[in-house]
C-alpha positions in Angstrom: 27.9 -35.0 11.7 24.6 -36.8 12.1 21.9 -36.7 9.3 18.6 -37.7 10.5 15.3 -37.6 8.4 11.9 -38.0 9.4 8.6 -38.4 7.2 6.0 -36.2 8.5 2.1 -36.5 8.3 1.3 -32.8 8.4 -2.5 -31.9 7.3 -3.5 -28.4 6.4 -7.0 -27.7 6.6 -6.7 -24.7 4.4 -5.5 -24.2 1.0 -1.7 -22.4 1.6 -1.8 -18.7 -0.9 2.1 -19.4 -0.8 2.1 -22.7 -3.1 4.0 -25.5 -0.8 5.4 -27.1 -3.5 9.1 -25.1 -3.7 9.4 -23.8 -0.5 11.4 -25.3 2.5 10.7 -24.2 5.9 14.1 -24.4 8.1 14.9 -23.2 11.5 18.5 -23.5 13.2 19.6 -24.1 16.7 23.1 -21.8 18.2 25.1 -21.6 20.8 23.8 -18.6 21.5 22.5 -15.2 20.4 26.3 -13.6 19.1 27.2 -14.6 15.0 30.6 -13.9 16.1 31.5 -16.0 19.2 28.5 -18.7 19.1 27.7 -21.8 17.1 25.4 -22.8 14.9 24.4 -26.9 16.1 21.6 -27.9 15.0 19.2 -27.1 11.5 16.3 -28.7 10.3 14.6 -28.6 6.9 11.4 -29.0 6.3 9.5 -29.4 2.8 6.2 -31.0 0.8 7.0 -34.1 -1.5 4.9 -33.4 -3.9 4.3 -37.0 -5.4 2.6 -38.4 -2.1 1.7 -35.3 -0.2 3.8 -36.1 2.7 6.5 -33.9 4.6 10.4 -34.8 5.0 12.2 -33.3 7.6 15.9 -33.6 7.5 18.3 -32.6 10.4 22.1 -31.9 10.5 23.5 -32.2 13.4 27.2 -31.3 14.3 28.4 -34.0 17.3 31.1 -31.2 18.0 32.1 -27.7 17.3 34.6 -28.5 14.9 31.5 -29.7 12.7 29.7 -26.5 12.5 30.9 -25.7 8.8 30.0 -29.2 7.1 26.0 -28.7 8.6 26.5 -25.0 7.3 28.1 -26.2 3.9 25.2 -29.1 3.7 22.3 -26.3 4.5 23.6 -24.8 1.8 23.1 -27.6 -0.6 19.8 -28.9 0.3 18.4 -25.2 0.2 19.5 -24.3 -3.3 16.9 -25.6 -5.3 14.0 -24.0 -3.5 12.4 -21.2 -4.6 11.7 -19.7 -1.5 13.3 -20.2 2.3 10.5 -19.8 5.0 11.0 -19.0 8.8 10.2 -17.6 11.7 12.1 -14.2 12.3 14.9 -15.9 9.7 15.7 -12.7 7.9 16.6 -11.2 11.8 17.9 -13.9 13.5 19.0 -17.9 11.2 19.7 -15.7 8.1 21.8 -13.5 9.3 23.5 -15.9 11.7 24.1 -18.9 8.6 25.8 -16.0 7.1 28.1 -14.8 9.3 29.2 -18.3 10.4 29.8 -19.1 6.6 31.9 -16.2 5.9 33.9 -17.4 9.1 35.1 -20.5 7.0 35.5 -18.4 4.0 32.1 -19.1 2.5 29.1 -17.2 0.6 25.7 -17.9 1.1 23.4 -16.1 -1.7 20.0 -17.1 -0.5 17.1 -17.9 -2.2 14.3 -15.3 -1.6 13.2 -15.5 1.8 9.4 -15.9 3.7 10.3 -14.5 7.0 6.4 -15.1 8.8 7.2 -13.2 11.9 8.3 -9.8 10.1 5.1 -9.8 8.0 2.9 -10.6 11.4 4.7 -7.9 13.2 3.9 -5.6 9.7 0.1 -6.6 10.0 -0.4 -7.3 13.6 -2.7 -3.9 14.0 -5.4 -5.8 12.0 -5.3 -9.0 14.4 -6.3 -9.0 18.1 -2.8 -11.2 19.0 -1.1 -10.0 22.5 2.2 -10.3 21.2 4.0 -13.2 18.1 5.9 -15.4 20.5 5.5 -18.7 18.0 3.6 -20.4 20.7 1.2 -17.2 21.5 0.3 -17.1 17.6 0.2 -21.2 17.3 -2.4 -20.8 20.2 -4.2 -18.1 18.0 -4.2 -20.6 15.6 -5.6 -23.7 17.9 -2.3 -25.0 18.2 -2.1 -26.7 21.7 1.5 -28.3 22.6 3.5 -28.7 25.3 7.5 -27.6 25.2 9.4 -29.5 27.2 12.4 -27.6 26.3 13.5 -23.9 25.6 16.3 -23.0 23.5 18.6 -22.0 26.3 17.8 -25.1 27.8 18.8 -27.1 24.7 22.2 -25.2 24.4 23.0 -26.9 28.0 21.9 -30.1 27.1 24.1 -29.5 23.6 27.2 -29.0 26.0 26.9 -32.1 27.8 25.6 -33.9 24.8 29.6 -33.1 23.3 31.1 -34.2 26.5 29.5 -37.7 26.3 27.2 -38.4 23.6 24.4 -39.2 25.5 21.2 -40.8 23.0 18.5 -39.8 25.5 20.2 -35.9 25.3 20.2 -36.1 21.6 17.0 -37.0 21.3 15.7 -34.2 23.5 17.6 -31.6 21.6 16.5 -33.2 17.8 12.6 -33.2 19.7 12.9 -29.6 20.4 13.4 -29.0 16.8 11.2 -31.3 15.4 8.4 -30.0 17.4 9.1 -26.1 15.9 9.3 -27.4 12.8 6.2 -29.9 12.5 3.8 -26.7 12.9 5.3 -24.1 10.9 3.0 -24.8 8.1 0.3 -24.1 10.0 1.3 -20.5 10.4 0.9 -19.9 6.5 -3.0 -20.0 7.8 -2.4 -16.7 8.9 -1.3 -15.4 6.1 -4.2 -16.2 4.4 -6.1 -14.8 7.0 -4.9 -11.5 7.0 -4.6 -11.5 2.8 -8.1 -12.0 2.7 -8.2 -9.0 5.7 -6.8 -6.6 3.0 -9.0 -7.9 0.1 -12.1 -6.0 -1.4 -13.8 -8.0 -3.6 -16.5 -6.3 -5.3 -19.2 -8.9 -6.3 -21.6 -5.9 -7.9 -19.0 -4.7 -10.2 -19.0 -5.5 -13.8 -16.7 -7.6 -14.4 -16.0 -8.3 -10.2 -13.2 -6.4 -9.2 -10.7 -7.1 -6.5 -9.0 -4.4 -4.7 -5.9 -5.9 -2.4 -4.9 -2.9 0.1 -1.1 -3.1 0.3 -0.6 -0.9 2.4 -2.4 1.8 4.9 -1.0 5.0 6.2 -2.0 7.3 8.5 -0.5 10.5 7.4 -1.9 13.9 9.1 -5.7 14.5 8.9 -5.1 11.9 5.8 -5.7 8.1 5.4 -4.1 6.8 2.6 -4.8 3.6 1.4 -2.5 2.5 -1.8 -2.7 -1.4 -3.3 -3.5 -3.2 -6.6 -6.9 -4.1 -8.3 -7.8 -6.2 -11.0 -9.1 -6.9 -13.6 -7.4 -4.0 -15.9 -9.3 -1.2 -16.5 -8.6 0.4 -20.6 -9.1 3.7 -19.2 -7.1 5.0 -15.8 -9.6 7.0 -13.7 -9.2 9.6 -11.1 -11.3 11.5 -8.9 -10.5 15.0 -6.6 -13.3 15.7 -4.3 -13.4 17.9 -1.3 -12.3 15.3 1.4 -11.2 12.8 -1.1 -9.2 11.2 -4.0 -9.4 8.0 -5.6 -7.0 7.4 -8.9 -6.9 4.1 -10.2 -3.7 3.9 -12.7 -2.9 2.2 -15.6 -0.1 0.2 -13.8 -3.6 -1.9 -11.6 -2.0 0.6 -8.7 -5.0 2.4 -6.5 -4.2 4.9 -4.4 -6.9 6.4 -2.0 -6.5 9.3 0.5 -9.5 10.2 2.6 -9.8 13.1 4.9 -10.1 11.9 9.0 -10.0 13.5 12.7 -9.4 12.7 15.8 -11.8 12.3 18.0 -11.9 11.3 21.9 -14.2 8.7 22.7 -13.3 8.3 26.2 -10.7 10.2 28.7 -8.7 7.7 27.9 -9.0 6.2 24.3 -8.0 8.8 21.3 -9.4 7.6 17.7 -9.2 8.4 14.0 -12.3 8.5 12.2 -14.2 9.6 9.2 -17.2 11.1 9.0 -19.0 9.2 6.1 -21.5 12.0 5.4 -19.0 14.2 4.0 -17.2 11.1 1.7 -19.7 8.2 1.4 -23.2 7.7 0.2 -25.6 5.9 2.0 -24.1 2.2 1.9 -22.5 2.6 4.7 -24.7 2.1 7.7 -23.0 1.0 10.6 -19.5 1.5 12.5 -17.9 -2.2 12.8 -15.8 -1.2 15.8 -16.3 -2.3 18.9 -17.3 1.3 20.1 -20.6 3.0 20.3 -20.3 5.7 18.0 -22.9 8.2 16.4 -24.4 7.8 13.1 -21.7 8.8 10.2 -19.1 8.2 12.2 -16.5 5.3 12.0 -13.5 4.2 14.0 -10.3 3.7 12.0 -7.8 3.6 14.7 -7.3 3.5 17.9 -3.8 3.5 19.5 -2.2 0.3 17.9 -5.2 -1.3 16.3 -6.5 -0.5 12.9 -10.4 -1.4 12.2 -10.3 -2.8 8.9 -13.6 -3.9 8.2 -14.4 0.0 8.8 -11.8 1.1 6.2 -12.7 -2.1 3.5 -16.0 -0.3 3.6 -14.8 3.2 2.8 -12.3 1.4 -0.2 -15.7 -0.3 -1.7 -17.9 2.4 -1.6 -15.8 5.2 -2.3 -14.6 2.8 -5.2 -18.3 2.3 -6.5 -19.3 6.0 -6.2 -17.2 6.6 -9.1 -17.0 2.9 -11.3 -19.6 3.6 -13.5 -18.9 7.1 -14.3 -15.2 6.7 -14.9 -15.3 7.0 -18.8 
């Protein structure tokens, strides 16, 4: 088994909502796709030192087969001081996998809470304009330009020739491949922020400021419901039934928000929910903030796949303020 570490000079231009400092970002290379009959070969560990600011990746690499359980066993190790595991599709795919090939060698794995990025883009892709979360399509949303020399299939080919003669320059290739995934994972936590600050009302006119943080947004019926938190606390829960709405703030800093919507046509081909403001909304609201031309009153929440959230945010705030100052 080979041990390799590298120091890494990785710079975030953003300030990460997940705090870097207990986290370890990890992927593994297989054998193949099957926990039962393939491999794992290959995993590198990535995480922050926290005294200099720098990165250390470590990677464990099995020279044969026969090695798989002592990079599994090491994994193991390494990982079990971290508060959180971060990956990319790790609760689908490396999780699972570790586990299986563990309980192969007579082994548990209970893992420390895991940060699977891809599973919460895929639940939030509606409110990004992202063609699909291949890493290297979403590192290009993010800016991030490289060049992969290798795919994984390819590196399982060089793997099998690397175990019939040890080749250096194959090893290298194969560590490079995982280096290379591992140097910019960091960078996706830029989208998390991103779309965190998508599903944030902050509401500056308030007194105190309040911050309403959508959790979650369902399309139910002729209903939109809207649920999340808010803060600060309120001493007094407050709810209000109108005709084509309710809003109840709770005294758990739970909101939940259900607003009456229709479907309308907009072209032969494009079938939307919207809400007609002048029946819910006073006259804040001036404009839709989709990209369609609609008529005065009218905005676009949805269209197929993609959920206009600057249109709903505006609906949260000012159905939110109708009601603040008379919630005694």
């Amino acid at each position: 088994m080979k041990l390799l570490k590298s120091i890494m000079d990785i710079r975030l231009d953003f300030n990460p909502l997940i705090p870097i400092d207990d986290i370890c970002f990890f992927d593994i290379e297989t054998t193949g796709l099957s926990r039962d009959y393939h491999n794992v070969y290959l995993i590198g560990l990535l995480f922050n030192n926290k005294t200099n600011n720098s990165w250390t990746l470590i990677q464990l690499f099995a020279d044969y087969i026969e090695e798989e359980e002592r990079i599994l066993l090491e994994f193991v190790d390494r990982v079990k001081d971290f508060q959180k595991l971060v990956s990319y599709n790790g609760d689908s795919f490396d999780i699972p996998f570790v586990k299986k090939r563990l309980h192969k060698y007579g082994h548990n794995w209970e893992n420390v809470e895991s940060v699977d990025l891809y599973k919460y883009l895929r639940e939030n892709k509606s409110l990004i304009d992202i063609p699909n979360l291949k890493l290297k399509t979403v590192e290009k949303y993010l800016g991030i330009e490289r060049i992969d020399f290798l795919t994984g299939k390819e590196c399982i080919n060089l793997y099998k020739s690397y175990v019939n003669n040890n080749s250096d320059h194959l090893l290298k290739a194969i560590l490079q491949h995982n280096y290379d995934d591992l140097q910019y994972m960091p960078h996706l936590l830029k989208l998390y922020n991103l779309l965190e600050d998508e599903k944030t009302v902050r509401i500056e006119s308030a007194d105190p400021n309040v911050i309403l943080h959508i959790d979650n947004i369902a399309f139910i019926g002729n209903n939109l419901v809207i649920t999340g938190k808010y803060e600060p606390s309120f001493s007094i829960p407050w709810m209000y039934y109108q005709p084509f709405y309710t809003i109840n703030m709770n005294s758990e800093n739970a909101f939940n928000l259900t607003v009456e919507i229709k479907k309308a046509r907009l072209s032969d081909d494009i079938l939307a929910d919207i809400a007609d403001i002048r029946l819910i909304a006073n006259n804040n609201i001036k404009t839709d903030l989709s990209p369609y031309d609609t008529p005065k009153g009218i905005l676009v929440l949805r269209t197929g796949n993609n959920i206009y959230i600057k249109n709903i945010k505006a609906i949260v705030e000012n159905l939110f303020l109708t009601h603040y100052n008379n919630r005694q």
